[in-house]
C-alpha positions in Angstrom: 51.1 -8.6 -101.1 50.7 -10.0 -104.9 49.0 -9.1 -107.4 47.2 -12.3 -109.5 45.3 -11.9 -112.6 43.2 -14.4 -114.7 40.8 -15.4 -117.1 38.1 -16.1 -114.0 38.4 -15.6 -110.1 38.4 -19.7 -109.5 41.1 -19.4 -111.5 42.7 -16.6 -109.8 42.2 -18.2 -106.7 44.0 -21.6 -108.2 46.9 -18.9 -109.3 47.1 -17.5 -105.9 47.6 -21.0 -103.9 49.5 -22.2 -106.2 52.0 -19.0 -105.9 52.4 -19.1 -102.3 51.9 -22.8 -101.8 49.4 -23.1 -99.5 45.9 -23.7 -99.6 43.2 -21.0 -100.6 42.1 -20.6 -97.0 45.5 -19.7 -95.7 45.5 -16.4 -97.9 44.0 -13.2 -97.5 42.9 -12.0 -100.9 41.4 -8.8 -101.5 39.0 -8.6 -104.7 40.1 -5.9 -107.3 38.0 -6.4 -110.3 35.9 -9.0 -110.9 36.3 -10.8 -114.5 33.5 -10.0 -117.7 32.9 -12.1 -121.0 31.6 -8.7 -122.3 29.9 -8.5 -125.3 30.4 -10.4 -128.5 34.0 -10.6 -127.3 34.5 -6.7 -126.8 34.7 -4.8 -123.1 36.2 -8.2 -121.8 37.3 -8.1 -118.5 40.1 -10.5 -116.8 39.7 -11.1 -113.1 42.2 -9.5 -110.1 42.8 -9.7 -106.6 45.5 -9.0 -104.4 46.4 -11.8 -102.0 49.1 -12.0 -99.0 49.8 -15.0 -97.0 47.8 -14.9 -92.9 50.0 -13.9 -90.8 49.0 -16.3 -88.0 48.6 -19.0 -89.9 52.4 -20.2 -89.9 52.2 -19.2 -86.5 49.6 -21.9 -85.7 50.6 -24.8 -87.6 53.9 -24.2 -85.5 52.1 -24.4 -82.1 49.8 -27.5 -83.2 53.1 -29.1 -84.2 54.4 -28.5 -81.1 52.0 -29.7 -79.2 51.4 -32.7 -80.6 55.1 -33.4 -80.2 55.1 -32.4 -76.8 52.1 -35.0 -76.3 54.0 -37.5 -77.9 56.8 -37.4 -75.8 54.8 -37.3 -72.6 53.7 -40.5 -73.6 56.5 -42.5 -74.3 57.9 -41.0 -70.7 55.0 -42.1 -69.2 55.4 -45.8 -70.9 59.2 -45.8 -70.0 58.3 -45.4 -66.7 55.4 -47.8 -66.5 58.0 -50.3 -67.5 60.5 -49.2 -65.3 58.1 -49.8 -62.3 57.3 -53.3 -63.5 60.9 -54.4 -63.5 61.7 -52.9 -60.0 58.7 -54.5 -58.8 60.0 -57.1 -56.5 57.7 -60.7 -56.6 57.4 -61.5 -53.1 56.2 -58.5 -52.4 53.7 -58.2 -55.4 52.6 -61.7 -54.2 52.2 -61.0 -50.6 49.9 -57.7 -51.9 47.8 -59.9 -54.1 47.0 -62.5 -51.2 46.6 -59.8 -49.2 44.0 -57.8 -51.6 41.9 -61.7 -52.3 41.6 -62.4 -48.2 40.3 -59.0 -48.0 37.5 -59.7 -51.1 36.4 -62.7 -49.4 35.9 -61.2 -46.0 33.6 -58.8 -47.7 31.9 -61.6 -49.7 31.4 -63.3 -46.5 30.0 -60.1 -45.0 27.9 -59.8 -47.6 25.8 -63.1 -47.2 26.4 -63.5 -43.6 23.2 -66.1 -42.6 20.4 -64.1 -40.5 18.6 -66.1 -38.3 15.2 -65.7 -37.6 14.9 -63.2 -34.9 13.1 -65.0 -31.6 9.7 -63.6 -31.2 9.0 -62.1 -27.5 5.3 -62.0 -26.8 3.9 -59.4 -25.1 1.5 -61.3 -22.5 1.7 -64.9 -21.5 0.5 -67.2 -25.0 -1.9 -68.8 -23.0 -4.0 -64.8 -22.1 -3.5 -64.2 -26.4 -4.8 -67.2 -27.1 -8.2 -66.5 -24.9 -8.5 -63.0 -26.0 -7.7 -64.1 -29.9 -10.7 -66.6 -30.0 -12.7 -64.3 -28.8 -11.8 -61.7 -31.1 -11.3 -63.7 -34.2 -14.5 -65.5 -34.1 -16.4 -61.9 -33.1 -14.6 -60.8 -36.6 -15.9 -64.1 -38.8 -19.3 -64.5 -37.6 -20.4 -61.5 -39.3 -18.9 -62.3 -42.7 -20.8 -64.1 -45.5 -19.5 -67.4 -45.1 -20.5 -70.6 -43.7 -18.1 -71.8 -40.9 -17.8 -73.9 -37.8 -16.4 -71.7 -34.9 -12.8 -71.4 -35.3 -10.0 -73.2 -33.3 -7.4 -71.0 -31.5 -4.5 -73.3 -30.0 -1.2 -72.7 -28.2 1.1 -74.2 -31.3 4.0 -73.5 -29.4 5.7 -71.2 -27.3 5.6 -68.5 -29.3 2.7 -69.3 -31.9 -0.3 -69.8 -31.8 -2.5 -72.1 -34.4 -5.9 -71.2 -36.4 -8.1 -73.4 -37.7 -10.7 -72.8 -40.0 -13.9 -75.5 -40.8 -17.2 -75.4 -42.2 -18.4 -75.7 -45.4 -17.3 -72.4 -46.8 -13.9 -72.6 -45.1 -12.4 -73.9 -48.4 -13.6 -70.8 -50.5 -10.9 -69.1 -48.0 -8.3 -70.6 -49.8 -8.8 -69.5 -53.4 -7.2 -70.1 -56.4 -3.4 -71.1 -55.7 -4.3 -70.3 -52.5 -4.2 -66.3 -53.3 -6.9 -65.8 -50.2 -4.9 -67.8 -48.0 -1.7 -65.9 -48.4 -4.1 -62.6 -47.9 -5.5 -63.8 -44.8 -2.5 -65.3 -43.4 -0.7 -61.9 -43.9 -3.7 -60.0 -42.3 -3.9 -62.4 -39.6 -0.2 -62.1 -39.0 0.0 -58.3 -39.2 -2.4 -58.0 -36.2 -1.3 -61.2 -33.8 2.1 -60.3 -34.1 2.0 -56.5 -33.6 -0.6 -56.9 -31.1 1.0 -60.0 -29.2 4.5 -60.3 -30.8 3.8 -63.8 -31.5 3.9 -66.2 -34.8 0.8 -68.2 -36.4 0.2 -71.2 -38.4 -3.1 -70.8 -40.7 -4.7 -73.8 -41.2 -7.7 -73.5 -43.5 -9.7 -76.7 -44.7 -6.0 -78.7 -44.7 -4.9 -76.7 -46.8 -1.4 -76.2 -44.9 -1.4 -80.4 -44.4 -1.6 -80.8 -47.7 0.7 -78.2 -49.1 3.2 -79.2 -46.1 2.5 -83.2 -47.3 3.3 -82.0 -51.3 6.3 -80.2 -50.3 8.1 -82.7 -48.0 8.1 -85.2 -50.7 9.5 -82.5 -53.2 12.4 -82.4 -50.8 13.4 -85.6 -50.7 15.4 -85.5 -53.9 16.8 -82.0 -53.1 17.6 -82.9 -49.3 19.6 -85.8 -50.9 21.5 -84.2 -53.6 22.8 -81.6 -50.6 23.7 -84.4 -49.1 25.8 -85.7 -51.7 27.3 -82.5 -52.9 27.3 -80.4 -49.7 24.9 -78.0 -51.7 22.1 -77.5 -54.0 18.9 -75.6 -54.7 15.3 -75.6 -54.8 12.9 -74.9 -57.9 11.0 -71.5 -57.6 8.4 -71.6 -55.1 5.0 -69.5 -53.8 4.9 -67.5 -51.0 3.3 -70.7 -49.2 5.7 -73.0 -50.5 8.6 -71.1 -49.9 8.2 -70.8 -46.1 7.1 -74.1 -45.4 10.1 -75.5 -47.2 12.2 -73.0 -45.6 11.5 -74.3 -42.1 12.0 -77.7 -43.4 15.2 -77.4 -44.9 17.1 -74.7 -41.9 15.1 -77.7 -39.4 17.4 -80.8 -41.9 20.8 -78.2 -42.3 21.1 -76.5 -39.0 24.7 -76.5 -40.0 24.5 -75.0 -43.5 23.7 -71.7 -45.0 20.3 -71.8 -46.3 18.3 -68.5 -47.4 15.8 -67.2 -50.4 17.5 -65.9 -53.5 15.1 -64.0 -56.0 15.4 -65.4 -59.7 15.6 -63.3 -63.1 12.2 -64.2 -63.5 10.5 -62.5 -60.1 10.1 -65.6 -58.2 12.0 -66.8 -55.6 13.9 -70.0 -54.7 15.7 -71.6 -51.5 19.8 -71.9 -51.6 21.7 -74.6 -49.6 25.5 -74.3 -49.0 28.3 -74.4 -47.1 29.8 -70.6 -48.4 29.3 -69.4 -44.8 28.8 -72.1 -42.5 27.3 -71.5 -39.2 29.7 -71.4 -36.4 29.2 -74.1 -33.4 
């Protein structure tokens, strides 16, 4: 331990570094007299401490130094032997793996957008006893609303759906604008035919379906022959209506290709036609 005296205790503790050669916080300094300008120059006091070097100071530069060196030199092991591994690496092999590695990313692509066919409805009773018992039903249902209708048609459509027709002079306020009523009654209509019967149904409400099937067929003309120019293409972002009828349209003209709704960025949905997975004969 050293004793260091000056003029003022900054400059004490300037002194002190300076004498060991170290920085102020690597000292242990012990204050012995503080310094005094006294008065009118008289009872002036210079400033002491007593300072010794930290003992484990030394001790831990010499351990972070070691450390980092030790880092260091796990490093360049571990590069040296990343290298090393690249030049025993022999290129056949490292080929073979990376075919290996792509044939097994495409089998999971192909997984992935495997083409799911609509599942075949099995009705519940003979189509011919739900089409008796839906008449009755349906036009029990509509006679008591507010509207002004003619009775409504229930039809065998196919063998498994069945087809509605709605007239009158207040069947077109069924519709609503952009047809938002239809889709709400085709969807309630649906819910309770196919649960109750397990079979399909085509709405058709003042022509509306005609018509929207008429608009959409001659929207696909151009798509129908761009897929068949460059084996794929894409339809423009459709309705809920829309959608399905040019669904059915376009699986009925590419039984062989992959066709099925993608959703867009903007939250409406369009129809895809490729050949990515192509149905198997």
């Amino acid at each position: 331990m050293k004793t260091i005296e000056a003029n003022t205790l900054q400059d004490a503790y300037l002194n002190a570094a300076k004498e060991f050669d170290c920085s102020v916080t690597e000292l242990e300094i012990s204050i012995v007299q503080n310094s005094s300008s006294g008065f009118l120059g008289m009872f002036k006091k210079t400033a002491i401490i007593k300072v010794s070097k930290k003992g484990n100071v030394k001790f831990q530069r010499n351990k972070k130094e070691k450390h980092n060196r030790i880092s260091k030199e796990e490093n360049t092991k571990a590069k040296q032997n990343k290298q090393k591994k690249i030049l025993n690496k022999n290129p056949k092999e490292e080929k073979l793996k990376y075919k290996h590695k792509v044939k097994a990313q495409e089998t999971i692509s192909q997984k992935s957008v495997q083409v799911r066919e609509p599942k075949k409805q099995v009705l519940k009773i003979d189509i011919n006893k739900a089409v008796k018992q839906i008449d009755e039903d349906i036009n029990r249902l509509f006679k008591e609303s507010c509207f002004e209708m003619d009775t409504i048609k229930v039809s065998k459509y196919n063998e498994d759906t069945i087809l509605l027709e709605f007239s009158g002079e207040d069947s077109a306020l069924l519709i609503g604008k952009e047809g938002y009523r239809y889709k709400a009654l085709s969807y309630f209509l649906y819910n309770w035919i196919n649960i109750k019967y397990g079979a399909n149904i085509r709405l058709e409400i003042a022509e509306f379906l005609k018509n929207q099937e008429e608009m959409i067929g001659k929207y696909l003309i151009p798509v129908i022959q761009r897929v068949k120019t460059n084996g794929r293409g894409q339809t423009k972002v459709l309705d809920g209506v829309l959608i399905k009828i040019a669904l059915e349209k376009l699986r009925s003209e590419f039984s062989e290709k992959y066709v099925g709704i993608k959703s867009a960025r903007s939250g409406g949905r369009f129809i895809v036609i490729n050949d990515f997975n192509r149905k198997s004969k």
